[in-house]
TORPA-4810 file (N, C-alpha, C, O; in nm, 3 decimals):
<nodes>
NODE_1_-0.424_-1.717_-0.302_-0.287_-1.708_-0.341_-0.275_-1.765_-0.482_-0.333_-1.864_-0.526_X
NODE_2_-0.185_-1.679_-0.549_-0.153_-1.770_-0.724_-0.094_-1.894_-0.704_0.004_-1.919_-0.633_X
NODE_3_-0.158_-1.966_-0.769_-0.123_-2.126_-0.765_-0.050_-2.173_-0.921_0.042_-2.252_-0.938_X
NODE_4_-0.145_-2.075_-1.053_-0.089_-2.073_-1.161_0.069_-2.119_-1.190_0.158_-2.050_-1.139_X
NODE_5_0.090_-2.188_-1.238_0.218_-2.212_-1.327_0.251_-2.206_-1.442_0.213_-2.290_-1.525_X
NODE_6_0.350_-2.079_-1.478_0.352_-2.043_-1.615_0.330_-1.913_-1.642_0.246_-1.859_-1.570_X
NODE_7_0.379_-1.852_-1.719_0.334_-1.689_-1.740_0.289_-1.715_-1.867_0.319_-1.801_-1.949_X
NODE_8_0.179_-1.587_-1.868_0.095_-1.575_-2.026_0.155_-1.517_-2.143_0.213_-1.409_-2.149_X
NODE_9_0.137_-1.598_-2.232_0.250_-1.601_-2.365_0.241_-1.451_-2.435_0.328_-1.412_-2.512_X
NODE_10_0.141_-1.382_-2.405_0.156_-1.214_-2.470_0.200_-1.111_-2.364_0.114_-1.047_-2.302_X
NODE_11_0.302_-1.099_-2.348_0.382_-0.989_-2.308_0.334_-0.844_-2.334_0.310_-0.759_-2.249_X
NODE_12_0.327_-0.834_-2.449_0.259_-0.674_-2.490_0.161_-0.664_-2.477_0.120_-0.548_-2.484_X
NODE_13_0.069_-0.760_-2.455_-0.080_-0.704_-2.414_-0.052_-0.610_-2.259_-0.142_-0.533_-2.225_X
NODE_14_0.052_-0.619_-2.185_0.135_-0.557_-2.099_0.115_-0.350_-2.114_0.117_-0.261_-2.029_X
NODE_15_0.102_-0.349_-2.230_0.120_-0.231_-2.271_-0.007_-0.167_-2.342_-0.005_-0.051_-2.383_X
NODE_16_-0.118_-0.249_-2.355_-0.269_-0.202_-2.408_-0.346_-0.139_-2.295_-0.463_-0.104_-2.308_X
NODE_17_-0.269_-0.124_-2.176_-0.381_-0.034_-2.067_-0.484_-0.071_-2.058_-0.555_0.016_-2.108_X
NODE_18_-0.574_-0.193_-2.005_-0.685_-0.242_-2.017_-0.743_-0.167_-1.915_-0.661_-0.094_-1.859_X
NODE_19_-0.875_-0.160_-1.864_-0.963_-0.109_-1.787_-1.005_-0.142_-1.650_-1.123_-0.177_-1.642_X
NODE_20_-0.943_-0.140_-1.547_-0.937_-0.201_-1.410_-1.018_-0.127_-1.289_-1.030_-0.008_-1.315_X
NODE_21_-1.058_-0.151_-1.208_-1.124_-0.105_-1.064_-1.009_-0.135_-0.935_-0.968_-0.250_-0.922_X
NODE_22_-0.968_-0.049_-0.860_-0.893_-0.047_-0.777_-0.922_-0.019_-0.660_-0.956_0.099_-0.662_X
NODE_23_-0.931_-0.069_-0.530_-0.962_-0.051_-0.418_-0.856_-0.079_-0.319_-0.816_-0.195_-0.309_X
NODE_24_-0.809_0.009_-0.250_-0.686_0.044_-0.134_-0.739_0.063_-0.004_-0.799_0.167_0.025_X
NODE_25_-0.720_-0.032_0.079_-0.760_-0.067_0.231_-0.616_-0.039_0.293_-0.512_-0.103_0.283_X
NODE_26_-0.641_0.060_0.349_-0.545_0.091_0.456_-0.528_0.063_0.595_-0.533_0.158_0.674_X
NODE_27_-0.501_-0.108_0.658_-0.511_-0.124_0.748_-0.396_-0.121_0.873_-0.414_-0.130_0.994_X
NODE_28_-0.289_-0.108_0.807_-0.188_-0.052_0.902_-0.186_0.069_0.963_-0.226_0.163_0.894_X
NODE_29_-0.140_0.099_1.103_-0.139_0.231_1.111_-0.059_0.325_1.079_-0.089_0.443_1.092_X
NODE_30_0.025_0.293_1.044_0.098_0.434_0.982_0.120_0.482_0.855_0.219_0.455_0.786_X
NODE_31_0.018_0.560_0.822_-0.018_0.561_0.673_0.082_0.691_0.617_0.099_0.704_0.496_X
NODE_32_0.146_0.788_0.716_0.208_0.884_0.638_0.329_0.785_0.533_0.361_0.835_0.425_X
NODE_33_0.386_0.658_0.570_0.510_0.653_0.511_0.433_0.560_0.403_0.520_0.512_0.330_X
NODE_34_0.303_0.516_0.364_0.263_0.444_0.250_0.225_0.525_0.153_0.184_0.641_0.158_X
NODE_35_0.247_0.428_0.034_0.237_0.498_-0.099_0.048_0.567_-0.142_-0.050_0.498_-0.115_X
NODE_36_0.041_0.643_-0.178_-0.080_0.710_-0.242_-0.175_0.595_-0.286_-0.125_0.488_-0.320_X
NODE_37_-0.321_0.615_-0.287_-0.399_0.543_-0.364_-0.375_0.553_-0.499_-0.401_0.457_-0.570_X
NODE_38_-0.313_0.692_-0.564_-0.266_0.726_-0.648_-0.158_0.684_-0.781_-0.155_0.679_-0.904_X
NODE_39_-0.059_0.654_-0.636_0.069_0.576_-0.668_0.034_0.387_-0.710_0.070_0.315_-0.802_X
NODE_40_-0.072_0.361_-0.562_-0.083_0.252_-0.652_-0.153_0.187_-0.768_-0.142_0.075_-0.817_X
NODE_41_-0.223_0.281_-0.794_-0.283_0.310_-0.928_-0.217_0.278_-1.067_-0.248_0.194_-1.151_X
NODE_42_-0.101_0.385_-1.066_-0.023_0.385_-1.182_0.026_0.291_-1.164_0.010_0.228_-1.269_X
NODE_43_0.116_0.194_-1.053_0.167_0.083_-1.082_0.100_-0.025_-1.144_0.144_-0.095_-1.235_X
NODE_44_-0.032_-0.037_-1.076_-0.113_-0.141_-1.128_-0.127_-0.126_-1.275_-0.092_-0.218_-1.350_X
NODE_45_-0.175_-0.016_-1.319_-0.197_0.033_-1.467_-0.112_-0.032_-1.562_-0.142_-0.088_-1.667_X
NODE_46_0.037_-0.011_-1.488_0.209_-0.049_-1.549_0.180_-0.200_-1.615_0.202_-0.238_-1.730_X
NODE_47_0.105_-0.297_-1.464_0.143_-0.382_-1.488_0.087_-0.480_-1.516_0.134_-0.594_-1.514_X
NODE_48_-0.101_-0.423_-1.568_-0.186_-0.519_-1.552_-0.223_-0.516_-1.758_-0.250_-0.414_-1.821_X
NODE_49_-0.213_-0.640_-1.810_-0.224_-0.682_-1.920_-0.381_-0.703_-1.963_-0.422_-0.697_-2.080_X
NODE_50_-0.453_-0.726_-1.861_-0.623_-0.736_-1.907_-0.712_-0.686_-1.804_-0.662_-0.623_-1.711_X
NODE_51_-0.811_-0.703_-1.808_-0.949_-0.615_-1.752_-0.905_-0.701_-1.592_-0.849_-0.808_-1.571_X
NODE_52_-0.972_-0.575_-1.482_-0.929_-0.662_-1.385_-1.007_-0.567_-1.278_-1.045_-0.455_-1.312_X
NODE_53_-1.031_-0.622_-1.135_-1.087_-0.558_-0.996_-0.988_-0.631_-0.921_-0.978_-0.753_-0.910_X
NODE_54_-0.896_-0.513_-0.855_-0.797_-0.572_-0.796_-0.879_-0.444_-0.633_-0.947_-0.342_-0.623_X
NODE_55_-0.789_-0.577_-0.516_-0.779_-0.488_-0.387_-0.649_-0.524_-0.296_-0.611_-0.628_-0.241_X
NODE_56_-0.607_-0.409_-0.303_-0.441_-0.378_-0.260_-0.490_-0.365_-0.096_-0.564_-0.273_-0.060_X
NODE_57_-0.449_-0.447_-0.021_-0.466_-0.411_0.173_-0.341_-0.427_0.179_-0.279_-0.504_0.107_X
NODE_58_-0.284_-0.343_0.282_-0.198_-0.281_0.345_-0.207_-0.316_0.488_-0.282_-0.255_0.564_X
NODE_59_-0.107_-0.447_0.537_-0.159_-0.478_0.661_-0.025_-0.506_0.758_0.080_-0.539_0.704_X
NODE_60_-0.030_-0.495_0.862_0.034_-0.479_0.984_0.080_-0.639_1.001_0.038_-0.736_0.937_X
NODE_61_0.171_-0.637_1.099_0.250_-0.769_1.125_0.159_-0.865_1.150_0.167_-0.968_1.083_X
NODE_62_0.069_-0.853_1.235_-0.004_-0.955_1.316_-0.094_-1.006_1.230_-0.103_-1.128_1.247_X
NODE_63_-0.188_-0.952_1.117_-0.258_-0.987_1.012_-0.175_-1.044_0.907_-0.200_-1.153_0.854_X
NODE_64_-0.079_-0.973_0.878_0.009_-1.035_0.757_0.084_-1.187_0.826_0.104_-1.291_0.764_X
NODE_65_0.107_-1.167_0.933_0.151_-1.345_0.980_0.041_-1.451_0.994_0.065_-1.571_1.007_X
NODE_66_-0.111_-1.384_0.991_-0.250_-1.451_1.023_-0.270_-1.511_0.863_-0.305_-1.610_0.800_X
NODE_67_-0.233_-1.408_0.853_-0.269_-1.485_0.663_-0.159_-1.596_0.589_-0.181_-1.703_0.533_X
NODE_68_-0.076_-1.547_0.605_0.037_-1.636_0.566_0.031_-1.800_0.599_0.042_-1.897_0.524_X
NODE_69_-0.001_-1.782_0.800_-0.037_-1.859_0.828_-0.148_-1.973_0.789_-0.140_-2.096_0.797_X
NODE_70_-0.280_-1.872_0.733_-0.371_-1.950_0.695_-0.383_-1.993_0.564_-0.446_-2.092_0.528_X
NODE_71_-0.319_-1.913_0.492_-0.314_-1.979_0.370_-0.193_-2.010_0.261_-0.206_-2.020_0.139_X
NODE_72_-0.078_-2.023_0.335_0.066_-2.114_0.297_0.122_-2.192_0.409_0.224_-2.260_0.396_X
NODE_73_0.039_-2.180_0.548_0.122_-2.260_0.637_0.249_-2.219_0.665_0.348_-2.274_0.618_X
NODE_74_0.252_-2.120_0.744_0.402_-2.030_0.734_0.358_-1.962_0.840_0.247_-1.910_0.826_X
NODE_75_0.423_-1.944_0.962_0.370_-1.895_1.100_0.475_-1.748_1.055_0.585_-1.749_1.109_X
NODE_76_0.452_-1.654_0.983_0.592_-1.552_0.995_0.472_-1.402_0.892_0.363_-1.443_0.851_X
NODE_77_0.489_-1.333_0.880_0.455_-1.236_0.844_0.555_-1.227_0.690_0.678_-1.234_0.697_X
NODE_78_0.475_-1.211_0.546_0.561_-1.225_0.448_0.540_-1.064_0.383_0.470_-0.989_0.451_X
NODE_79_0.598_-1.010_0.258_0.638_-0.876_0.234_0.486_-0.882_0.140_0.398_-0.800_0.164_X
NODE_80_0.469_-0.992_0.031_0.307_-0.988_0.018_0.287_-1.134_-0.052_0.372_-1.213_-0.093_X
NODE_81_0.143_-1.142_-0.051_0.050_-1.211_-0.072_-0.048_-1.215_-0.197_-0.098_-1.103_-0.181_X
NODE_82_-0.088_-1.247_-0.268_-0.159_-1.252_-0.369_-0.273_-1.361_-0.364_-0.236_-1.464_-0.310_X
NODE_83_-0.394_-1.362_-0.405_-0.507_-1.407_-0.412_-0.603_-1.394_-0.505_-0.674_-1.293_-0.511_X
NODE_84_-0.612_-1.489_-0.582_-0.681_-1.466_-0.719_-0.795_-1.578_-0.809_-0.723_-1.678_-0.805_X
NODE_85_-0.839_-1.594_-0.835_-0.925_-1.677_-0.899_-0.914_-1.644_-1.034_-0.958_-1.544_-1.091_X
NODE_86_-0.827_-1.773_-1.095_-0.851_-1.774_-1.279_-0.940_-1.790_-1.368_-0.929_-1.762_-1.488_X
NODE_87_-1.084_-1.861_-1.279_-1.144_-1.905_-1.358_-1.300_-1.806_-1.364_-1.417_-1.835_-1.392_X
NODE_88_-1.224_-1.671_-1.319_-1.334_-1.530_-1.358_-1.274_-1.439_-1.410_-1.165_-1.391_-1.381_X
NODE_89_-1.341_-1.415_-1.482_-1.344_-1.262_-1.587_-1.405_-1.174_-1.567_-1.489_-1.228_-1.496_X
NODE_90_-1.437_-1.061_-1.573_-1.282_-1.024_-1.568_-1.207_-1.057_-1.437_-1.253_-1.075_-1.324_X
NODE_91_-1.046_-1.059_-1.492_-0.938_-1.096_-1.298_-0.981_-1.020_-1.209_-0.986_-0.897_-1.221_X
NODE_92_-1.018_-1.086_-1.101_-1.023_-1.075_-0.957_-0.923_-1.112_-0.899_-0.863_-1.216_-0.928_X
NODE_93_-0.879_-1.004_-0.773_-0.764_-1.076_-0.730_-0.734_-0.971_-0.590_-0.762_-0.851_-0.586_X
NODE_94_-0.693_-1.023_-0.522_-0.654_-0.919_-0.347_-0.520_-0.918_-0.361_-0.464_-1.015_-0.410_X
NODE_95_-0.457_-0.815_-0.324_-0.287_-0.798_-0.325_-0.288_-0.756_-0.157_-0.334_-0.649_-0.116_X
NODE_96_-0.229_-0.855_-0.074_-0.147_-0.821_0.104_-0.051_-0.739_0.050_0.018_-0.766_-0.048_X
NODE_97_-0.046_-0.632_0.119_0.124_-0.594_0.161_0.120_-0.572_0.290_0.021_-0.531_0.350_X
NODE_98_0.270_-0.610_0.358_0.265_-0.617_0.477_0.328_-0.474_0.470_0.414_-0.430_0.393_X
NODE_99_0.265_-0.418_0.563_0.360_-0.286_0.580_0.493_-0.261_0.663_0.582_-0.190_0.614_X
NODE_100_0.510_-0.330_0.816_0.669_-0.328_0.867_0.783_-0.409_0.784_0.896_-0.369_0.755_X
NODE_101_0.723_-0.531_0.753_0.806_-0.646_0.626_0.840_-0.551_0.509_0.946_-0.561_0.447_X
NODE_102_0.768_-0.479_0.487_0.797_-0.401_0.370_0.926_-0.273_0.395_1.015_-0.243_0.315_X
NODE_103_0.899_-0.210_0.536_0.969_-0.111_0.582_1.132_-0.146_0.597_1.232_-0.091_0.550_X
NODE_104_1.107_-0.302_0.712_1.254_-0.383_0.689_1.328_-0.410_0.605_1.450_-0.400_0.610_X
NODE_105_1.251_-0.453_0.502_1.340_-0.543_0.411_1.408_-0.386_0.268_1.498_-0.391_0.183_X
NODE_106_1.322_-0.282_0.303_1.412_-0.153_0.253_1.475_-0.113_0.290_1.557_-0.061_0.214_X
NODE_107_1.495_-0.100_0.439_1.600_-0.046_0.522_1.735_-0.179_0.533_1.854_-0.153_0.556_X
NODE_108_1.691_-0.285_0.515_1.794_-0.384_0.508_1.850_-0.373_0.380_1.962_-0.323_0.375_X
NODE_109_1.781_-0.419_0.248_1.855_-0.358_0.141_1.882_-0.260_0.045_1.910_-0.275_-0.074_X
NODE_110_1.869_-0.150_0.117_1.952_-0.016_0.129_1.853_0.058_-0.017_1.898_0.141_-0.096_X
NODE_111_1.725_0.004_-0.018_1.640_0.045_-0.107_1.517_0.163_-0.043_1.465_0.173_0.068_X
NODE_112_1.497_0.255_-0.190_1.385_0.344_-0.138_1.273_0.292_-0.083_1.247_0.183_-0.134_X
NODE_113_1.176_0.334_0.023_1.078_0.273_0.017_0.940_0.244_-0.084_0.861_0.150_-0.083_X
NODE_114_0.945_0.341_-0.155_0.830_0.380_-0.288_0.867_0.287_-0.356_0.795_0.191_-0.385_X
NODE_115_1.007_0.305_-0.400_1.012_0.180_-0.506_0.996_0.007_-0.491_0.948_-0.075_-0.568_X
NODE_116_1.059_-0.008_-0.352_1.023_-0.104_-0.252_0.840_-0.153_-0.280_0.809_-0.265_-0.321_X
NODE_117_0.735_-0.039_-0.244_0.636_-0.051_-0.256_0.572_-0.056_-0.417_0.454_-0.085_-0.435_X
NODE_118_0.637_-0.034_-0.497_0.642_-0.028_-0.643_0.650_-0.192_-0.679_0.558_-0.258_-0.728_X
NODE_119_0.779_-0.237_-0.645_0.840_-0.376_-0.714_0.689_-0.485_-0.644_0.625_-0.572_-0.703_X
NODE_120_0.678_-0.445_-0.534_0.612_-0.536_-0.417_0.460_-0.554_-0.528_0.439_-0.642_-0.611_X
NODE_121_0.378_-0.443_-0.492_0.298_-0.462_-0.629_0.297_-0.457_-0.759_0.197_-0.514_-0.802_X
NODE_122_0.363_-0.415_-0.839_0.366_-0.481_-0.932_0.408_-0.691_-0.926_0.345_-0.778_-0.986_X
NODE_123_0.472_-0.701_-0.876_0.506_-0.825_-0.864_0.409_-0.898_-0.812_0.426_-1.019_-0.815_X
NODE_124_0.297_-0.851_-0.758_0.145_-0.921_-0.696_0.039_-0.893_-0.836_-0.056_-0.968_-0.858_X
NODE_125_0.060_-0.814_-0.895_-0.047_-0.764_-1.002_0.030_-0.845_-1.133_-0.046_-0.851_-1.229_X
NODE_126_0.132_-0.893_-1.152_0.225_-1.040_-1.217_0.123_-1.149_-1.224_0.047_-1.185_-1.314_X
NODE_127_0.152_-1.209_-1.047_0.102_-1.281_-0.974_-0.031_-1.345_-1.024_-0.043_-1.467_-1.036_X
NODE_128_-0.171_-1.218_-1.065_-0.256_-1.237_-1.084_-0.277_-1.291_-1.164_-0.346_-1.393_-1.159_X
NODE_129_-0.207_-1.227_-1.312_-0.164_-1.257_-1.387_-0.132_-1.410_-1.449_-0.138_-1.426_-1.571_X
NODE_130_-0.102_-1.507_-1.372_-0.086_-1.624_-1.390_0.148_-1.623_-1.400_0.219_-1.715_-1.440_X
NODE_131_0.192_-1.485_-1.345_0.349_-1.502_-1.406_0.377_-1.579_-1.258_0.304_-1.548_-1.163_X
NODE_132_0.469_-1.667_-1.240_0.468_-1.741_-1.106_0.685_-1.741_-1.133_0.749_-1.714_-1.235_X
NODE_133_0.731_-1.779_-1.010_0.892_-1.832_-0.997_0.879_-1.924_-0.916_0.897_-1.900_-0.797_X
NODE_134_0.849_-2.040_-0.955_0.897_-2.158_-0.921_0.967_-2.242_-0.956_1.001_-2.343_-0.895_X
NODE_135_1.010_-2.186_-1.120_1.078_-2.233_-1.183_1.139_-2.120_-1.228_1.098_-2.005_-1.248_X
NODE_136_1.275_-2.190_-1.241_1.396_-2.114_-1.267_1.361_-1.987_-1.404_1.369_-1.864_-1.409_X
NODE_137_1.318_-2.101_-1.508_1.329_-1.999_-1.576_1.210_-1.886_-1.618_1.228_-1.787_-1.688_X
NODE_138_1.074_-1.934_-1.550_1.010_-1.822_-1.499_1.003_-1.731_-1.435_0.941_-1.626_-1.441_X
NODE_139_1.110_-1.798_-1.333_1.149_-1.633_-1.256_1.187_-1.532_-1.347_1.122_-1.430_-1.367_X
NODE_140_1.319_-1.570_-1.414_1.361_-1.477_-1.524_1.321_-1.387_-1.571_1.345_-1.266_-1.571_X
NODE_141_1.204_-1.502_-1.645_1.100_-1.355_-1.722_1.012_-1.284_-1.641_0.965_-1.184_-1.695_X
NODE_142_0.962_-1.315_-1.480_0.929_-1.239_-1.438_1.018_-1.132_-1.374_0.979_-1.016_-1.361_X
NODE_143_1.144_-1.177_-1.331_1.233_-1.039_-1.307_1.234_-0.973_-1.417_1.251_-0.852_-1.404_X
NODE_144_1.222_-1.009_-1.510_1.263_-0.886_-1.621_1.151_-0.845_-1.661_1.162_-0.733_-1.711_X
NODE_145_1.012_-0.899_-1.664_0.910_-0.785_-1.682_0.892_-0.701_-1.563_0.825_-0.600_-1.583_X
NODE_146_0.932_-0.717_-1.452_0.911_-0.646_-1.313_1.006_-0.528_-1.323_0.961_-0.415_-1.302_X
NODE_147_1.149_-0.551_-1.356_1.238_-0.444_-1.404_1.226_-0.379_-1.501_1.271_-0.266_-1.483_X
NODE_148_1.169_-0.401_-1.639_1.133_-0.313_-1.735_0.999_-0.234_-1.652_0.990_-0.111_-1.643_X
NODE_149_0.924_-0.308_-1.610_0.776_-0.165_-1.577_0.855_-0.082_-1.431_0.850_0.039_-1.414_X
NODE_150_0.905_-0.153_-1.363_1.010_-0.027_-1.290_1.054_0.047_-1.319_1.037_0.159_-1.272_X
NODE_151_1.176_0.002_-1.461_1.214_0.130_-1.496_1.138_0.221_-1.576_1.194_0.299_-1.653_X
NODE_152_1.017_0.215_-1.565_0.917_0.348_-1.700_0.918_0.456_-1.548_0.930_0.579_-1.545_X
NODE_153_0.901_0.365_-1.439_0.916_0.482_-1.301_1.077_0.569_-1.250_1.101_0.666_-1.177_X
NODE_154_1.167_0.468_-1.337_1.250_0.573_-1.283_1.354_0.468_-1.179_1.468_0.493_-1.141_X
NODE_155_1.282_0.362_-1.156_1.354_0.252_-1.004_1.469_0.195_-1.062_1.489_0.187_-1.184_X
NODE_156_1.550_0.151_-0.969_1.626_0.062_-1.059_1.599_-0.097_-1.042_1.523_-0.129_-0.951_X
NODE_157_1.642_-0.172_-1.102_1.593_-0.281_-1.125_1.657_-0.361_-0.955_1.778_-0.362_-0.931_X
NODE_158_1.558_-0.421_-0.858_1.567_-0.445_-0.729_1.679_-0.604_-0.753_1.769_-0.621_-0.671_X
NODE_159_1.665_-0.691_-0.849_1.721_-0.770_-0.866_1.867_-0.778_-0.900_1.943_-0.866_-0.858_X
NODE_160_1.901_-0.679_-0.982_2.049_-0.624_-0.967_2.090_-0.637_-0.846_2.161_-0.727_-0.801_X
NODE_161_2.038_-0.532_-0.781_2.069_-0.493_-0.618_2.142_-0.603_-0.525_2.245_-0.605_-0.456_X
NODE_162_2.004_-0.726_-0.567_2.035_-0.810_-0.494_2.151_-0.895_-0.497_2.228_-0.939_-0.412_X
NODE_163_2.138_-0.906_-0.635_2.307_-1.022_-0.684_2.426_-0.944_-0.632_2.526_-0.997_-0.585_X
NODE_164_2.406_-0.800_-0.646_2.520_-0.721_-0.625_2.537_-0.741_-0.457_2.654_-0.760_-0.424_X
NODE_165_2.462_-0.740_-0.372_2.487_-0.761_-0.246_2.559_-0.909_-0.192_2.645_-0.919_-0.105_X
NODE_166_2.487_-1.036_-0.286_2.555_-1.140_-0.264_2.643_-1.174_-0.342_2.668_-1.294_-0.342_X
NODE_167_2.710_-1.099_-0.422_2.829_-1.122_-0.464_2.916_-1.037_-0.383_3.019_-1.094_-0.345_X
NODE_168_2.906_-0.958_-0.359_2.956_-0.867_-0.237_2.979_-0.957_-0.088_3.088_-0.956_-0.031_X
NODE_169_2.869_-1.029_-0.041_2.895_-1.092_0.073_2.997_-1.257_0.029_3.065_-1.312_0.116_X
NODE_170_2.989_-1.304_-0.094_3.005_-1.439_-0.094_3.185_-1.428_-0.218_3.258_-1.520_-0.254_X
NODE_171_3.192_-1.317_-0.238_3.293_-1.269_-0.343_3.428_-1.250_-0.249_3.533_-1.211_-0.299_X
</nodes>
């Protein structure tokens, strides 16, 4: 999991397309409603700033709560996970997505699922990255690099969404 604190001070290296290896484990079973090896390709591409071997698994409730469990201490199944080692070059790094967590939390906030699966990794391929929200104002800049490489797809920015819902419930 990223432990990093702090995002890396060149932003536009964001946009030099560096040279990556991608590997997609499909361990959930229901693969008609997941995104393409394809799809997650280009996202990664979007969002990865330097040379990198990333592996995107796609995993079911009971694994995604096994992991969580084992490595944040959190008995619950989370939407994803990230795992990375900084101190190799080129980045190495595993991206979880849970696949029902992922299904819910689109159908709860009234979002596509692609793009759903879009924000989810890119925001793990961040992650690797060293971009972290633990602090306020890192989140920031990671919502807003997560919403600018969304929108080159077309998504709308998921963080809008959200304020708009809790200003809606709390307004």
């Amino acid at each position: 999991m990223s432990s990093t604190i702090g995002a890396p001070q060149n932003r536009d290296a964001l946009r030099a397309h560096p040279t990556f290896r991608l590997a997609v484990q499909y361990a959930s079973g229901d693969c008609e409603t997941l995104p393409t090896r394809q799809q997650f390709r280009r996202w990664v591409k979007a969002a990865l700033a330097q040379q990198a071997e990333v592996v995107i698994r796609i995993v079911d409730g009971v694994e995604g709560q096994q992991l969580n469990r084992q490595f944040r201490g959190k008995d619950y199944a989370t939407n994803v996970l990230t795992f990375t080692d900084h101190d190799v070059q080129p980045l190495m790094g595993d991206i979880v997505l849970c696949a029902p967590v992922i299904l819910q939390e689109a159908q709860q906030q009234h979002k596509q699922l692609r793009a759903h699966y879009a924000h989810l990794t890119i925001h793990g391929i961040l992650h690797l990255q060293g971009y972290d929200h633990l602090i306020e104002s890192e989140a920031a800049a990671m919502e807003q690099l997560e919403s600018q490489i969304l929108s080159r797809f077309g998504y709308q920015n998921p963080y809008l969404e959200q304020e708009t819902n809790v200003a809606l419930l709390t307004g």
